[in-house]
C-alpha positions as CSV (number, residue, x, y, z in Angstrom):
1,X,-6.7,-175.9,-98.5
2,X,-10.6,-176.6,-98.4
3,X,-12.3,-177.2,-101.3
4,X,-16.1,-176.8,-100.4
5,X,-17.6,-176.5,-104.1
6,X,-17.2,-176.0,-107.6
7,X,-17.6,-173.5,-110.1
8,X,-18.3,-174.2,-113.9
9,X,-18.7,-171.7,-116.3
10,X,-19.8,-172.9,-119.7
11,X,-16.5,-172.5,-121.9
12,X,-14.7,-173.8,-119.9
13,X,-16.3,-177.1,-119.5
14,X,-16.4,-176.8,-123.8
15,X,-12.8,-176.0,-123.9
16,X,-11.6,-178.5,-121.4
17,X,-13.1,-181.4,-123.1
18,X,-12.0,-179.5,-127.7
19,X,-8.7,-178.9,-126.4
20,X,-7.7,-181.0,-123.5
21,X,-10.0,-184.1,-123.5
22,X,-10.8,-183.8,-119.9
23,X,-14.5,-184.3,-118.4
24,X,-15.6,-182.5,-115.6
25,X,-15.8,-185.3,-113.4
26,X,-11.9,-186.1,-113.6
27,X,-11.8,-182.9,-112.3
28,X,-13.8,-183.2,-109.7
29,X,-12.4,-186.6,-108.9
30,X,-8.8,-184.4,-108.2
31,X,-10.4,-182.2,-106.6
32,X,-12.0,-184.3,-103.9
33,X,-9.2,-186.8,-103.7
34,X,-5.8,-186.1,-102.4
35,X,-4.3,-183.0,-104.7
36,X,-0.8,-181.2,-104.0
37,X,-1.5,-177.5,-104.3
38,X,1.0,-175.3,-105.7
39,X,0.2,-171.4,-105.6
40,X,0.4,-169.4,-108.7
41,X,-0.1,-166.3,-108.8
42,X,-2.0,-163.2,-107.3
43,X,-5.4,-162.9,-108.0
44,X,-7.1,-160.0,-109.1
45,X,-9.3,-159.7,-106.0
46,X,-7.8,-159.6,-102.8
47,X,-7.9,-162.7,-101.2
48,X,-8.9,-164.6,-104.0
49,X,-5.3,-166.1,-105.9
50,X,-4.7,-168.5,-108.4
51,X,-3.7,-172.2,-107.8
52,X,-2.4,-175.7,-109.7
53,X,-4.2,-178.6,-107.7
54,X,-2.1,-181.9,-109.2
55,X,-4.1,-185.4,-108.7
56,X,-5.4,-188.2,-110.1
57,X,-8.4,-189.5,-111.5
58,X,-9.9,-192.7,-110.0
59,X,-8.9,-194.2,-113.4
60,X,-5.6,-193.0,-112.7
61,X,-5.2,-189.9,-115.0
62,X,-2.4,-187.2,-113.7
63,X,-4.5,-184.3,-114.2
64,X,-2.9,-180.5,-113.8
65,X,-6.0,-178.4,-112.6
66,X,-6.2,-174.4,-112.7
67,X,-8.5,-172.8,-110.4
68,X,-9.2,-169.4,-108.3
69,X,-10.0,-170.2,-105.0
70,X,-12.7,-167.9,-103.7
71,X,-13.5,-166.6,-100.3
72,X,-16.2,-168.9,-100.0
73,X,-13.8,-171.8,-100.4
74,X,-15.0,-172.8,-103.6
75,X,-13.0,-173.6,-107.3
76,X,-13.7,-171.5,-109.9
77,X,-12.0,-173.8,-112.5
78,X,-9.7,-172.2,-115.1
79,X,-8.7,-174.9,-117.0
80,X,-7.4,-178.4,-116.5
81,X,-5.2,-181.0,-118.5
82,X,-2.2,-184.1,-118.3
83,X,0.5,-183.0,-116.2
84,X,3.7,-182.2,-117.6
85,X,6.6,-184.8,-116.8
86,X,8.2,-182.3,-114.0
87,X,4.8,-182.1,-112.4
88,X,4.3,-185.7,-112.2
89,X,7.8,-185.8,-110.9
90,X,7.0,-183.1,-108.3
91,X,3.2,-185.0,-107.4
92,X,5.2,-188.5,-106.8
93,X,7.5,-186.6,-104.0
94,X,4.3,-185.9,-102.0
C-alpha cells in the first residue's frame, strides 16, 4: 500500500491529542516509515476500505493508526492511539 498524502479533518486532530495524546506528526511519522497494514473493514464507497497501519514513531512510540484509504491513495485518518499488547506482538512478527 502507497500512502501519497494525508487527510486531516479538524476533530480529529482535537480528539487525537483530549483522548489519546497523540500529535499529528507521530502519525505521520507511522505513516511514512515502515507500517504493517492490516484491513478492516468495508468502506462505505466502493473502493475506498478501512485500514490499521501499526508503526513507530521516531521516538519509538507503537502507534495503532485508523485510516480510509482513498482512491487517490491518500489517508483520511480516523483516529490513532498506543497499540494494544497483541498488536505489538503481531508488529514485532513483521
Amino acid at each position: 500500500m502507497r500512502i501519497e498524502g494525508i487527510i486531516w479533518l479538524r476533530e480529529v486532530v482535537e480528539k487525537l491529542w483530549s483522548k489519546h495524546h497523540v500529535e499529528t506528526e507521530q502519525v505521520e511519522e507511522v505513516l511514512c516509515g515502515r507500517p504493517k497494514f492490516r484491513f478492516v473493514q468495508k468502506g462505505n464507497r466502493k473502493g475506498e476500505d478501512v485500514y490499521l497501519a501499526l508503526g513507530q514513531t521516531m521516538s519509538g512510540r507503537y502507534v495503532s493508526v485508523l485510516f480510509v484509504y482513498k482512491l487517490t491513495k491518500e489517508a483520511l485518518i480516523m483516529s490513532a492511539r498506543d497499540m494494544a499488547r497483541k498488536e505489538r506482538r503481531q508488529y514485532e512478527r513483521k
